[in-house]
VOTI-219882 format. One record per atom (N, C-alpha, C): residue number from 1; chain; atom name; y, x, z. Coordinates in steps of 0.05 Angstrom, whole numbers, always signed. Layout:
BEGIN
R   num   chaine   atome       yy       xx       zz
R   NUM        A      CA        Y        X        Z
...
//
This chain:
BEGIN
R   num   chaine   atome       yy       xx       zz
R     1        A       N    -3783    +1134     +671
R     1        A      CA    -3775    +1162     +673
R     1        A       C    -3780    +1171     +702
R     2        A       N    -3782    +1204     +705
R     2        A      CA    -3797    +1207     +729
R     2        A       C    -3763    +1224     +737
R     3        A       N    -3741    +1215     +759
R     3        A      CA    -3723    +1219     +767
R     3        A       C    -3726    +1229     +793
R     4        A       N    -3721    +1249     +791
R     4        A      CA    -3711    +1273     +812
R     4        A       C    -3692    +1256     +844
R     5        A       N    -3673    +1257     +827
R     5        A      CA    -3644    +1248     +850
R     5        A       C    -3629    +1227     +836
R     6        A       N    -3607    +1212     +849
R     6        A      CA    -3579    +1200     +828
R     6        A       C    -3563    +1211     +853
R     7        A       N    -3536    +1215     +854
R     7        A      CA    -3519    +1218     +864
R     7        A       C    -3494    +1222     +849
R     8        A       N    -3476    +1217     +868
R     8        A      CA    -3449    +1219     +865
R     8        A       C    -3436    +1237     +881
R     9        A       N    -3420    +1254     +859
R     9        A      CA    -3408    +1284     +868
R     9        A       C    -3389    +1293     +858
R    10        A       N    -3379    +1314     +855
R    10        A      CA    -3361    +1330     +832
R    10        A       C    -3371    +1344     +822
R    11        A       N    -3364    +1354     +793
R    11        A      CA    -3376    +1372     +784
R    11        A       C    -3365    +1400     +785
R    12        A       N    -3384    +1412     +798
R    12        A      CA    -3378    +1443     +805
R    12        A       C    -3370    +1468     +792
R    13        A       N    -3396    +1456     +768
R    13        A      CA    -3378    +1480     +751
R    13        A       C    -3375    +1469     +718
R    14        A       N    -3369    +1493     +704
R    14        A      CA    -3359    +1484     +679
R    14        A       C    -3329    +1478     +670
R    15        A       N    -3330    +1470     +647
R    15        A      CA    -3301    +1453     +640
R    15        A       C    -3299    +1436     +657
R    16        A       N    -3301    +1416     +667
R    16        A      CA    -3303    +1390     +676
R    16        A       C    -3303    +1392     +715
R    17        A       N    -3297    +1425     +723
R    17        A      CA    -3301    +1419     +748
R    17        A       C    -3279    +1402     +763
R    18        A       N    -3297    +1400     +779
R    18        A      CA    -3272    +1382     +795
R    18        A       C    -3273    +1353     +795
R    19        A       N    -3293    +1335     +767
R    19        A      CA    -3290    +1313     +757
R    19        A       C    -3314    +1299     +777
R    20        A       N    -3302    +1278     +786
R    20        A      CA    -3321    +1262     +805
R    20        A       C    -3345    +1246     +781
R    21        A       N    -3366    +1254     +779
R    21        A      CA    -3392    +1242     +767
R    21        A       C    -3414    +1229     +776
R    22        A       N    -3429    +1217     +767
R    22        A      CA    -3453    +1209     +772
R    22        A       C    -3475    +1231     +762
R    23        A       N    -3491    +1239     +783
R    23        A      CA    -3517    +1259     +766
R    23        A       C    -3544    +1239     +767
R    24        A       N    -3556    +1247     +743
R    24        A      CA    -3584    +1233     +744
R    24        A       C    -3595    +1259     +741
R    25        A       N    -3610    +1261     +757
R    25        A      CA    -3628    +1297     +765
R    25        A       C    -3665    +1279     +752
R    26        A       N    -3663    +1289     +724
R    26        A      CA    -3694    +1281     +719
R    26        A       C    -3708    +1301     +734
R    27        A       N    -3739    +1289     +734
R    27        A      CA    -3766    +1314     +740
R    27        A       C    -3782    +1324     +721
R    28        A       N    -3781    +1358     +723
R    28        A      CA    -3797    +1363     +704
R    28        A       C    -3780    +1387     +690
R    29        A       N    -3798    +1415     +679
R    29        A      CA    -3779    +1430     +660
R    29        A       C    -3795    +1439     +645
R    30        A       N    -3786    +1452     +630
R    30        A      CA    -3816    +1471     +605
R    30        A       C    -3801    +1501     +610
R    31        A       N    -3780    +1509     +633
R    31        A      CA    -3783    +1538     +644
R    31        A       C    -3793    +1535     +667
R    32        A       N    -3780    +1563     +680
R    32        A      CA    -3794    +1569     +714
R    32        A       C    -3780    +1589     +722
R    33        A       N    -3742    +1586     +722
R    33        A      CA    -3731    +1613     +726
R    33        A       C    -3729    +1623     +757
R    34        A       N    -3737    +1641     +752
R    34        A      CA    -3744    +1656     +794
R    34        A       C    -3721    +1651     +800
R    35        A       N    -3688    +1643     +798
R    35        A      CA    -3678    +1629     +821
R    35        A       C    -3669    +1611     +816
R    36        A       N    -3686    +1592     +804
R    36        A      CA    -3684    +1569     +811
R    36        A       C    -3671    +1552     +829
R    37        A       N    -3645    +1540     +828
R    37        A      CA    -3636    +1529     +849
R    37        A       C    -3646    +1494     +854
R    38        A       N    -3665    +1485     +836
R    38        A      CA    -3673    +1463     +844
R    38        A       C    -3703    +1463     +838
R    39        A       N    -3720    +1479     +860
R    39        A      CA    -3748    +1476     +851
R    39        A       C    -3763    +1448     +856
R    40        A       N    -3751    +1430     +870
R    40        A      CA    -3769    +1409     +873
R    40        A       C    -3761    +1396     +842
R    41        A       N    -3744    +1395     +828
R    41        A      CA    -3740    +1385     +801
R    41        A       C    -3754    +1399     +779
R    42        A       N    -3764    +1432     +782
R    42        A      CA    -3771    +1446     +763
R    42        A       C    -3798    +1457     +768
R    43        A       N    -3795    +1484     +787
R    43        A      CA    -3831    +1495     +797
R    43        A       C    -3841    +1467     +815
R    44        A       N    -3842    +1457     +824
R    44        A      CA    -3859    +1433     +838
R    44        A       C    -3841    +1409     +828
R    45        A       N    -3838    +1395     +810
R    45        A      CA    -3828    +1366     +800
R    45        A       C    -3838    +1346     +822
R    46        A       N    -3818    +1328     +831
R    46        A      CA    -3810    +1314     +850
R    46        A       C    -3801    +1299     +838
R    47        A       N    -3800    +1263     +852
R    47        A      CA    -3792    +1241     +851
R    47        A       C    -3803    +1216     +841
R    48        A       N    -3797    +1198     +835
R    48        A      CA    -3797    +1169     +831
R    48        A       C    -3796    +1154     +794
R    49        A       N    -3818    +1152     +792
R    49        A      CA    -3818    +1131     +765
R    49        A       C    -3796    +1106     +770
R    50        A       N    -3779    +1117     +750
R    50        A      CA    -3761    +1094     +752
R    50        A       C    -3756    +1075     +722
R    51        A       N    -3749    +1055     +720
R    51        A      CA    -3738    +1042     +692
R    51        A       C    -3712    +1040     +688
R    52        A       N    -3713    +1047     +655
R    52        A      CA    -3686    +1052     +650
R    52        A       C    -3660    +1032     +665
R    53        A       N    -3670    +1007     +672
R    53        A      CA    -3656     +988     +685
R    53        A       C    -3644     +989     +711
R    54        A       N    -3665     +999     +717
R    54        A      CA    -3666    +1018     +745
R    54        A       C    -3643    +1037     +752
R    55        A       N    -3649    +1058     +736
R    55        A      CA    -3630    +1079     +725
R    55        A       C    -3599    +1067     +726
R    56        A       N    -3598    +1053     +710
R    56        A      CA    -3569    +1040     +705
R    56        A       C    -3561    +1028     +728
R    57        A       N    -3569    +1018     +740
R    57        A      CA    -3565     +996     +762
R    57        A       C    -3556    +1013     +789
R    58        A       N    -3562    +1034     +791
R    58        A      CA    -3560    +1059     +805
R    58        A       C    -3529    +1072     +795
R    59        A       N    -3535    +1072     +777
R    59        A      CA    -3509    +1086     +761
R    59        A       C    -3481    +1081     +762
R    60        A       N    -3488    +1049     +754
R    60        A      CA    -3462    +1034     +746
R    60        A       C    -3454    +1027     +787
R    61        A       N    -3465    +1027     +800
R    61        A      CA    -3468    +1021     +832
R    61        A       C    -3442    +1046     +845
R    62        A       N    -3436    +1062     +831
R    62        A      CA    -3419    +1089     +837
R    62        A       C    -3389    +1082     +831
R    63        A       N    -3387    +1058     +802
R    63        A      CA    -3364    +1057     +791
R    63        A       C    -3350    +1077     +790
R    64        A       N    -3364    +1095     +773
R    64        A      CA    -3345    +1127     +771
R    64        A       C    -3357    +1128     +732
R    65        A       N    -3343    +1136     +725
R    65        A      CA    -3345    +1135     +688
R    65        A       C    -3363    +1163     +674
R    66        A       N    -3362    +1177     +695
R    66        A      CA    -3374    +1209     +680
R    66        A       C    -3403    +1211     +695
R    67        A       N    -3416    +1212     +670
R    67        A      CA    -3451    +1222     +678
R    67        A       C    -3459    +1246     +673
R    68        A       N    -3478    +1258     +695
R    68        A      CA    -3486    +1275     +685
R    68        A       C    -3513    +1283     +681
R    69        A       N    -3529    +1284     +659
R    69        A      CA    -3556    +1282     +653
R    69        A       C    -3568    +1311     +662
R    70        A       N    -3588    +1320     +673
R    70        A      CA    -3593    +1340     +681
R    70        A       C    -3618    +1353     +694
R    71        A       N    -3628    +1367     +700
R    71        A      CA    -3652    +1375     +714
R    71        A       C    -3660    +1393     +738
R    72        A       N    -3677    +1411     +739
R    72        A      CA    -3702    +1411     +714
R    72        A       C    -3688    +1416     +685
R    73        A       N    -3702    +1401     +667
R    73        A      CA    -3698    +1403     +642
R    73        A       C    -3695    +1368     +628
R    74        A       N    -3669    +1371     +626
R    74        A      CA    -3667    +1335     +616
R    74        A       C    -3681    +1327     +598
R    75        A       N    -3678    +1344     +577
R    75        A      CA    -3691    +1341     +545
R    75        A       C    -3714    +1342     +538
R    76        A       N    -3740    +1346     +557
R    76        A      CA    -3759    +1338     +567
R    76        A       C    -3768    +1321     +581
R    77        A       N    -3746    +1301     +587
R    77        A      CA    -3753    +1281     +597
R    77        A       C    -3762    +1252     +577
R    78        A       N    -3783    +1237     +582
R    78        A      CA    -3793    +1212     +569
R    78        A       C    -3770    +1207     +570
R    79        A       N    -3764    +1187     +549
R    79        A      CA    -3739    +1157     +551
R    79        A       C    -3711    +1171     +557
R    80        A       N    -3711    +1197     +551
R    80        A      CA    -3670    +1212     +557
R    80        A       C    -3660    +1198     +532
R    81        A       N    -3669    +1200     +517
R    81        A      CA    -3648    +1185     +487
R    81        A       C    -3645    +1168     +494
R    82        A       N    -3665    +1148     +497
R    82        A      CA    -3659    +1117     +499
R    82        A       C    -3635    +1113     +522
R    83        A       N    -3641    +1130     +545
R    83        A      CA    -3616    +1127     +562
R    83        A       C    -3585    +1140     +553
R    84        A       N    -3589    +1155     +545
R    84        A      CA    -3564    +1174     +534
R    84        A       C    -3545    +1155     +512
R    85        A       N    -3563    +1129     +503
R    85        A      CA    -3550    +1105     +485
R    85        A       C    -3536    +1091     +495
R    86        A       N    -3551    +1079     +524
R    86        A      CA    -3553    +1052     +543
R    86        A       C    -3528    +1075     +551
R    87        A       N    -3522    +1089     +553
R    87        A      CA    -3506    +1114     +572
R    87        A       C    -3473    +1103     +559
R    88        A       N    -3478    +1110     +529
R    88        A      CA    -3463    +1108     +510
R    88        A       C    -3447    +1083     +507
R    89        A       N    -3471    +1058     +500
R    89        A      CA    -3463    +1033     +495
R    89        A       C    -3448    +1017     +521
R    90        A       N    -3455    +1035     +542
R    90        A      CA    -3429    +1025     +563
R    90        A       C    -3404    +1036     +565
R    91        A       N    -3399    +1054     +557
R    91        A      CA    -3374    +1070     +556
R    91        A       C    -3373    +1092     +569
R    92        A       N    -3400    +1107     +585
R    92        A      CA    -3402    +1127     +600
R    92        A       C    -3387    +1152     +586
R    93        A       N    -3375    +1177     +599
R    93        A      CA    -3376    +1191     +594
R    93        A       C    -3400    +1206     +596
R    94        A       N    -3411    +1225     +571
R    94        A      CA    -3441    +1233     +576
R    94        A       C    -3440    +1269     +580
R    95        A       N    -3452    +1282     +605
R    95        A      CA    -3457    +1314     +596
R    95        A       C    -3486    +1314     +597
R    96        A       N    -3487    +1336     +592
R    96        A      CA    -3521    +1333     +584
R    96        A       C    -3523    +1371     +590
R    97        A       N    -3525    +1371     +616
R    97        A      CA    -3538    +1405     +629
R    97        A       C    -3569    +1409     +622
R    98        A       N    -3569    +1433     +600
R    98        A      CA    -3597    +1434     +587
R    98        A       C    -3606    +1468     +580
R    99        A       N    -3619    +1472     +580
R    99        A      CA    -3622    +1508     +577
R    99        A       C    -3628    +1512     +547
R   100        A       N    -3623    +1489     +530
R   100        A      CA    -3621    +1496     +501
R   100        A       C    -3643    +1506     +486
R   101        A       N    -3663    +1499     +496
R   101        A      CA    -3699    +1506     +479
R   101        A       C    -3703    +1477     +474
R   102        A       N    -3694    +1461     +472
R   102        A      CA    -3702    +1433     +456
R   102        A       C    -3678    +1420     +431
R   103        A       N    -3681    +1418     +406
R   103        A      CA    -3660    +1416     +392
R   103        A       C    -3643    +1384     +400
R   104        A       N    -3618    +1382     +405
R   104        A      CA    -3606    +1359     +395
R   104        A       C    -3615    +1332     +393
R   105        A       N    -3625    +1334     +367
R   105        A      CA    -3630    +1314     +356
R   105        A       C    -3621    +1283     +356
R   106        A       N    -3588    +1287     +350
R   106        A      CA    -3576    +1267     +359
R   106        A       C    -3572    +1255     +378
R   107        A       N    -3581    +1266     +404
R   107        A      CA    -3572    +1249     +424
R   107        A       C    -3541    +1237     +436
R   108        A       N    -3540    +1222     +446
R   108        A      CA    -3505    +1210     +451
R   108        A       C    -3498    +1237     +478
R   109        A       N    -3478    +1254     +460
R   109        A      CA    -3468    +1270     +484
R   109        A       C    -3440    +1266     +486
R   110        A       N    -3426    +1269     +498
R   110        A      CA    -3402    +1282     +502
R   110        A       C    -3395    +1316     +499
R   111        A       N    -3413    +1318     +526
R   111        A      CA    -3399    +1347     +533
R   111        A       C    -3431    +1362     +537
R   112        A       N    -3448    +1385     +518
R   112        A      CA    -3470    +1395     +517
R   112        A       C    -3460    +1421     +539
R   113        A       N    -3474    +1417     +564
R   113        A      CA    -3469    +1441     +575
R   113        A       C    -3495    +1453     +577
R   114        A       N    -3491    +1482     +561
R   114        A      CA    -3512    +1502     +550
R   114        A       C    -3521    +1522     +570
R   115        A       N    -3548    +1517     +582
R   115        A      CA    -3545    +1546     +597
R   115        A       C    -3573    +1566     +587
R   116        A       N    -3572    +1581     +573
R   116        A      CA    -3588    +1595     +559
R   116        A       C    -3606    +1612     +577
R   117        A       N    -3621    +1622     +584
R   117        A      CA    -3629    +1638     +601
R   117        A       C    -3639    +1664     +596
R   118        A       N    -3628    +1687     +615
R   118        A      CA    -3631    +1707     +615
R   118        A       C    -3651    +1726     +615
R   119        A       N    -3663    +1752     +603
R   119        A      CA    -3686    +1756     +609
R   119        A       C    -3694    +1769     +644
R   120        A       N    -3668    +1762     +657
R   120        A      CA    -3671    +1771     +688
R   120        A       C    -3676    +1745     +702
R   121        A       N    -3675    +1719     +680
R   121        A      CA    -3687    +1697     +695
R   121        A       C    -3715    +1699     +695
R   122        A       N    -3735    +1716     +689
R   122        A      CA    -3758    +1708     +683
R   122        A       C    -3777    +1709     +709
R   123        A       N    -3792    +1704     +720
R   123        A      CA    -3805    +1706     +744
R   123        A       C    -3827    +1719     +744
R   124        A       N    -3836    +1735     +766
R   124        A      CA    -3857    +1754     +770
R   124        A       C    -3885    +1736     +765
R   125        A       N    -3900    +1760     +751
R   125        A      CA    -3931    +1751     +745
R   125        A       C    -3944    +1732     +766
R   126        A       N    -3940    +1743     +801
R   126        A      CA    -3957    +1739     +824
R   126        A       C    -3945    +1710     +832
R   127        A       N    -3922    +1705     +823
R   127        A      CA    -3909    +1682     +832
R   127        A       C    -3921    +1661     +815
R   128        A       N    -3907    +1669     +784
R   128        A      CA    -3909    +1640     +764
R   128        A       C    -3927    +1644     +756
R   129        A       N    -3949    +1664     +751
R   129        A      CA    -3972    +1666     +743
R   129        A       C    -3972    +1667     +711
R   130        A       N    -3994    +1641     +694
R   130        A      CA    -3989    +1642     +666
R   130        A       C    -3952    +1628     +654
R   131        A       N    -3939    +1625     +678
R   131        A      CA    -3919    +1607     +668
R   131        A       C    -3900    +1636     +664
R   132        A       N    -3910    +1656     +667
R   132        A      CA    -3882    +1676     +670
R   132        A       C    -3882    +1682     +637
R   133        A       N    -3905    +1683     +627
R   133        A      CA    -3905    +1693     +599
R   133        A       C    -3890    +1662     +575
R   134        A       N    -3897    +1640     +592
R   134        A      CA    -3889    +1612     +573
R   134        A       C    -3859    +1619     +576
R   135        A       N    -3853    +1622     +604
R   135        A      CA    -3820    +1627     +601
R   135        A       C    -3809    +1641     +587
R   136        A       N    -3814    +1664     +585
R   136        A      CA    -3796    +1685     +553
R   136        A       C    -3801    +1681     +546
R   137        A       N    -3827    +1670     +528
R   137        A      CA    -3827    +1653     +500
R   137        A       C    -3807    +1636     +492
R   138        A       N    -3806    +1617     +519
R   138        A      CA    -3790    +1596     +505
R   138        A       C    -3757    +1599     +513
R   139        A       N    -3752    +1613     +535
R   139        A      CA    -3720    +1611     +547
R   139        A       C    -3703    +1617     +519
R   140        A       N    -3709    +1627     +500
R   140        A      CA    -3699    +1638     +480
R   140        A       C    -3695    +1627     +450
R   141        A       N    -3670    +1618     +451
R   141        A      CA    -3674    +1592     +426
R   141        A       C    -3643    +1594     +408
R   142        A       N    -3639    +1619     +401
R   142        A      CA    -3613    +1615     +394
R   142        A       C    -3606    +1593     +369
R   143        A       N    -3633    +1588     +349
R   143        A      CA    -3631    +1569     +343
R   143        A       C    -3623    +1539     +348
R   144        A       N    -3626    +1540     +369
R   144        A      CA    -3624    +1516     +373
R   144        A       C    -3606    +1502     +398
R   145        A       N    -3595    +1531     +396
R   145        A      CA    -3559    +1538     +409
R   145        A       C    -3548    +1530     +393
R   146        A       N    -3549    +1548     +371
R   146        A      CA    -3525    +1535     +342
R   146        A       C    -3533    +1497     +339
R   147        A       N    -3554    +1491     +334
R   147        A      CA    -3556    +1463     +338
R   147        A       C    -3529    +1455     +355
R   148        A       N    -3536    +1452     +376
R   148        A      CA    -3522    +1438     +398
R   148        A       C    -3492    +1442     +395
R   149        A       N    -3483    +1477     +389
R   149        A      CA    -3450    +1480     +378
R   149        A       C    -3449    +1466     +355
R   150        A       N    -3457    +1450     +342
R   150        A      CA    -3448    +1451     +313
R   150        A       C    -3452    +1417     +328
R   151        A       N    -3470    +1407     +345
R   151        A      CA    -3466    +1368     +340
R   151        A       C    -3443    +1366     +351
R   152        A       N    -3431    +1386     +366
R   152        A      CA    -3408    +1375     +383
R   152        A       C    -3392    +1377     +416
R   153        A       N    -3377    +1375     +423
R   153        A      CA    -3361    +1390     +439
R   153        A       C    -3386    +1398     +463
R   154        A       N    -3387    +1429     +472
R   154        A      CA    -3401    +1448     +483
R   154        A       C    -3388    +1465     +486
R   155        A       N    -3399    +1478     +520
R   155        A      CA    -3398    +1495     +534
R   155        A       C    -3424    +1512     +538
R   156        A       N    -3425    +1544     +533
R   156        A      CA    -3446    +1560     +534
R   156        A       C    -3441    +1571     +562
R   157        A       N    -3457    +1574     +582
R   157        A      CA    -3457    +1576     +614
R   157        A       C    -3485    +1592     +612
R   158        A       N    -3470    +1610     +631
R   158        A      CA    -3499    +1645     +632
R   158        A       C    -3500    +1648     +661
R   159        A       N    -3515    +1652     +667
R   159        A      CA    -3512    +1651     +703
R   159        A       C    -3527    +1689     +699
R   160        A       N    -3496    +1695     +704
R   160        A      CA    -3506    +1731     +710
R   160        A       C    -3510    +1743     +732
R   161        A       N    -3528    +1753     +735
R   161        A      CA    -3540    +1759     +763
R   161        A       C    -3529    +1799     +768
R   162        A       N    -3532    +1811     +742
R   162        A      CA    -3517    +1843     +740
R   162        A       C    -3501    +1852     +718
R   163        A       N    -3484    +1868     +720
R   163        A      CA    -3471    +1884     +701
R   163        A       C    -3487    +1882     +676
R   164        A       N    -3516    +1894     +678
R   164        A      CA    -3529    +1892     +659
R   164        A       C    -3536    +1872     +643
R   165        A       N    -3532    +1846     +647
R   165        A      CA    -3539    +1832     +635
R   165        A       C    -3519    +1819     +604
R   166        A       N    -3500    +1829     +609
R   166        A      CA    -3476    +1828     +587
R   166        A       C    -3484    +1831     +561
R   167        A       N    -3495    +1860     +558
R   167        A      CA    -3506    +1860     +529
R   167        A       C    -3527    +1853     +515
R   168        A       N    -3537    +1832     +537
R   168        A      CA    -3565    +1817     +521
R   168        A       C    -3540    +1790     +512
R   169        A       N    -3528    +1781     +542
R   169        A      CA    -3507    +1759     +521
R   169        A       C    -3495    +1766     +499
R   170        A       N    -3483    +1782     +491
R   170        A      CA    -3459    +1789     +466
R   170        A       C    -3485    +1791     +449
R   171        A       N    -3514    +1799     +442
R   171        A      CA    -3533    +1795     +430
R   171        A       C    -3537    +1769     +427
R   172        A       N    -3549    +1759     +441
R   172        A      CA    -3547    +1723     +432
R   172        A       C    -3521    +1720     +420
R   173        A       N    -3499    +1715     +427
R   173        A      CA    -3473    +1703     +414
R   173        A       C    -3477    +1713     +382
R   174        A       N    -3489    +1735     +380
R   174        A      CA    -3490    +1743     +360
R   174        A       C    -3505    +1730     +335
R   175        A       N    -3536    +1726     +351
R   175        A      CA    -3554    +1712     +334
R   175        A       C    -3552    +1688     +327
R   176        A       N    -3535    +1670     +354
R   176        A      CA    -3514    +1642     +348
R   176        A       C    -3504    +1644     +321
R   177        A       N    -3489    +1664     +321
R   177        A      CA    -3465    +1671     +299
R   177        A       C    -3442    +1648     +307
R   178        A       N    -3419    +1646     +289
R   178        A      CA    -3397    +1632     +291
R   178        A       C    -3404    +1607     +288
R   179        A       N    -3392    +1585     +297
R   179        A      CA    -3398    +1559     +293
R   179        A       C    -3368    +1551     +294
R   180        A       N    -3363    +1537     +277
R   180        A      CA    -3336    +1527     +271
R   180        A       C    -3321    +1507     +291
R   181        A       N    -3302    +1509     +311
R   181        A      CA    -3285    +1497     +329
R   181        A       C    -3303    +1509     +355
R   182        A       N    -3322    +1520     +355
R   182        A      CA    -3332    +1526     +376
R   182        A       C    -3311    +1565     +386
R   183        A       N    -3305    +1568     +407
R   183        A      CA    -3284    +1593     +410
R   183        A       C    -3300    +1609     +444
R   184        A       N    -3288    +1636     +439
R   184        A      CA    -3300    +1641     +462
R   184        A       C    -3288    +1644     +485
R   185        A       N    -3274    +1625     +491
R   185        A      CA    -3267    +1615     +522
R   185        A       C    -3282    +1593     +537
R   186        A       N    -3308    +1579     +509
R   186        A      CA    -3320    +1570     +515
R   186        A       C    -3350    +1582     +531
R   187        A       N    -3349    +1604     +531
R   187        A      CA    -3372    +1622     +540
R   187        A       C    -3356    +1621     +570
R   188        A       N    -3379    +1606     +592
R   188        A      CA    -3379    +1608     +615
R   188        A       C    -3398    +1632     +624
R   189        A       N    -3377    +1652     +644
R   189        A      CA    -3400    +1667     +669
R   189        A       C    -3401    +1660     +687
R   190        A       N    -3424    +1661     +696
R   190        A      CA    -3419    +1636     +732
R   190        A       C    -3446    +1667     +751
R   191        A       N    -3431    +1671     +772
R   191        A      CA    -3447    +1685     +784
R   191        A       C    -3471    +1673     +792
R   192        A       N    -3504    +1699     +795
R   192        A      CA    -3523    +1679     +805
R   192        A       C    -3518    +1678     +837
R   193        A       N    -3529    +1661     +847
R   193        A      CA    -3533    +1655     +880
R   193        A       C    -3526    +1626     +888
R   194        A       N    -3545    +1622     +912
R   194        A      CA    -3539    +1600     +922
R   194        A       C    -3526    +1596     +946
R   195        A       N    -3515    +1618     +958
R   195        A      CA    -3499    +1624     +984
R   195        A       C    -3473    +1632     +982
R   196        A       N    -3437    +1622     +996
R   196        A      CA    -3421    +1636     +986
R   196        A       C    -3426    +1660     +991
R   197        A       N    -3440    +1678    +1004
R   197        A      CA    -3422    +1695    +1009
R   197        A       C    -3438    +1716     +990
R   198        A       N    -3460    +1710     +968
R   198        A      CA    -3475    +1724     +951
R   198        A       C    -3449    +1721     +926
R   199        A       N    -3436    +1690     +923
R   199        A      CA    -3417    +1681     +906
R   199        A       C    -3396    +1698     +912
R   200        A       N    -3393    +1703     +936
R   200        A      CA    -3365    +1713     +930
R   200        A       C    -3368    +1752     +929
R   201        A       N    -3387    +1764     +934
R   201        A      CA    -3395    +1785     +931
R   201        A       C    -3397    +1790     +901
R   202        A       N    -3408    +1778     +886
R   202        A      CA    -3417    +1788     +855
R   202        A       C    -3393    +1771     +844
R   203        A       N    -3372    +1754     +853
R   203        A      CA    -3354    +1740     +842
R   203        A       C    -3331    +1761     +828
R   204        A       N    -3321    +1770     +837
R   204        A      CA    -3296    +1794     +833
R   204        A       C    -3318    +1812     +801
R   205        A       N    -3329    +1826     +816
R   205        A      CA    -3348    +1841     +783
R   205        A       C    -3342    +1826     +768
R   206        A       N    -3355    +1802     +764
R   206        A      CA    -3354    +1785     +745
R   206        A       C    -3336    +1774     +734
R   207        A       N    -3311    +1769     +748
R   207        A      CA    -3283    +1752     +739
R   207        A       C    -3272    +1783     +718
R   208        A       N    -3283    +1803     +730
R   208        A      CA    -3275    +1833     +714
R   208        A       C    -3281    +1837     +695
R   209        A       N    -3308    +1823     +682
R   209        A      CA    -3317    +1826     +658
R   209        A       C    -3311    +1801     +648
R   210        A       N    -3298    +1788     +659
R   210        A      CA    -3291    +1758     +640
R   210        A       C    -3265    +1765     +623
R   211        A       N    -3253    +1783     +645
R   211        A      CA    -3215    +1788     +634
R   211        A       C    -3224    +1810     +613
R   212        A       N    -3247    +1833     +608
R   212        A      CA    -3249    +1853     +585
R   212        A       C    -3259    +1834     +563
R   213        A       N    -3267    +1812     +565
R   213        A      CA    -3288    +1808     +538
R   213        A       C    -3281    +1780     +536
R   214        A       N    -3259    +1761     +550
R   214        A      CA    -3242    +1750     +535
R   214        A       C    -3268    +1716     +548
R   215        A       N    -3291    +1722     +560
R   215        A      CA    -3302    +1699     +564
R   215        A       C    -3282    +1680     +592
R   216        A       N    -3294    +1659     +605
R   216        A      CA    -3282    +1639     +628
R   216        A       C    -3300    +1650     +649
R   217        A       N    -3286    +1650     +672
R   217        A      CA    -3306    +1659     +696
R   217        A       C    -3310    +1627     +702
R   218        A       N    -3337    +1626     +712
R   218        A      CA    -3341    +1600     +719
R   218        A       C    -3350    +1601     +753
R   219        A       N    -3332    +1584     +775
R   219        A      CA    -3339    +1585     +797
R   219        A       C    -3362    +1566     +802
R   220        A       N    -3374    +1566     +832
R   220        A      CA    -3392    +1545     +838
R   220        A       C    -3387    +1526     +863
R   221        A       N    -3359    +1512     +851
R   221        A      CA    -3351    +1505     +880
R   221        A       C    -3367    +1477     +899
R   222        A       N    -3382    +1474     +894
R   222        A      CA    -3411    +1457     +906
R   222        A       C    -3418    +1469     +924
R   223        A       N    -3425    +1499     +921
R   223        A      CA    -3439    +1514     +945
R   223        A       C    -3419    +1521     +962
R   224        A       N    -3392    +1528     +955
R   224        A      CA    -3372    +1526     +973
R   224        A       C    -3363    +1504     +986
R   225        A       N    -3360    +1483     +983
R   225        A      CA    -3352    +1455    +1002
R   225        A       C    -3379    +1448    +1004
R   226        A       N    -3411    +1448    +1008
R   226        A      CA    -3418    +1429    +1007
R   226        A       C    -3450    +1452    +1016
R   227        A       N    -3451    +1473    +1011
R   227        A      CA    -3478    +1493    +1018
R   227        A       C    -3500    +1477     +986
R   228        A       N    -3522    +1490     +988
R   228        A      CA    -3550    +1488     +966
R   228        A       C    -3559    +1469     +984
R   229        A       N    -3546    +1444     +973
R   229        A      CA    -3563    +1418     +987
R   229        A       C    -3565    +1402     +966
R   230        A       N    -3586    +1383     +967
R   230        A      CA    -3591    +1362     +952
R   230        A       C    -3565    +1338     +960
R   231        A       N    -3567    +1335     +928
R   231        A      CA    -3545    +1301     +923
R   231        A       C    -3522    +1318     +929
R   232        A       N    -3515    +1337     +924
R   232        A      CA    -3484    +1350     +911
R   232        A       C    -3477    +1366     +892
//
């Protein structure tokens, strides 16, 4: 497998913030969202062919129980199942951060953290070139949203960048439809930016439309203790 990073951190956002984890940052994505906070993992893929043995040996080296599988785009990664087993059959806790255009398909999860992407993620013609048109094609999978709510415990995480972007979400939720035990406190908003002080500017708006429409404000406290650096 072609691996990005491993590190040991907390997890910033989500249900689970706060929880000291292991990340395995694969290389490689099938989007290209213009803010991208990890382009050497996504628009330019970066890193090291490693073996699954490899992988583990790295892992288990942290003695910390929670993994987090992630990218780029995990679920495009060669050999993620096979690890997400090896993940399993040790007793890991497993999350699996994925933008939800690849179905399931049984993989060993724990905790599916969903981040769907917006059509204000899409990137300019001059930038991504032919990849701007592959990206709306594919960022868009409510199909295979409902997949992922229905294998099992999941969090849906939107990184809103304006006001406007609300009623394309409550449209998706829609096309989701209900999924049984799945509720909407599980709908994370997480402001976009990779600077506090962009976070804490668009933060307040946002905690405002979390308290009308009943979703979780999701903070990014990584960039707060720690800035947009690699291995946190």
């Amino acid at each position: 497998m072609r691996i990005s990073e491993i590190f040991h951190s907390i997890q910033g956002e989500g249900l689970l913030l706060g929880v000291p984890s292991v990340f395995v940052r694969t290389s490689g994505c099938n989007l290209r969202c213009r803010w991208c906070d990890t382009p050497y993992a996504s628009w330019s893929p970066e890193g090291e062919e490693m073996t699954l043995p490899s992988i583990m040996e790295r892992v288990r080296s942290y003695e910390c129980r929670h993994v987090v599988l992630t990218g780029g785009e995990p679920m495009v990664a060669s050999g993620i199942r096979k690890l997400a087993s090896i993940l399993r059959e040790e007793g890991f806790h497993i999350t699996i951060e994925t933008a939800a255009t690849v179905a399931p398909e049984g993989i060993e999860c724990d905790l599916a953290s969903l981040s769907p992407k917006l059509a204000d993620s899409t990137p300019d013609a001059e930038t991504a070139g032919p990849w701007r048109e592959k990206h709306d094609l594919t960022r868009r999978r409510p199909d295979v949203i409902r997949q992922w709510l229905e294998s099992g415990s999941s969090q849906l995480k939107f990184v809103v960048s304006r006001v406007e972007d609300l009623p394309e979400i409550e449209e998706l939720l829609n096309e989701v439809g209900a999924v049984p035990g799945f509720t909407r406190d599980r709908v994370l908003l997480m402001p976009e930016g990779t600077d506090v002080e962009t976070l804490r500017k668009r933060g307040p708006v946002l905690a405002e439309i979390c308290l009308e429409n009943g979703f979780r404000f999701a903070p990014r406290i990584h960039i707060e203790l720690f800035g947009n650096t690699r291995g946190t």
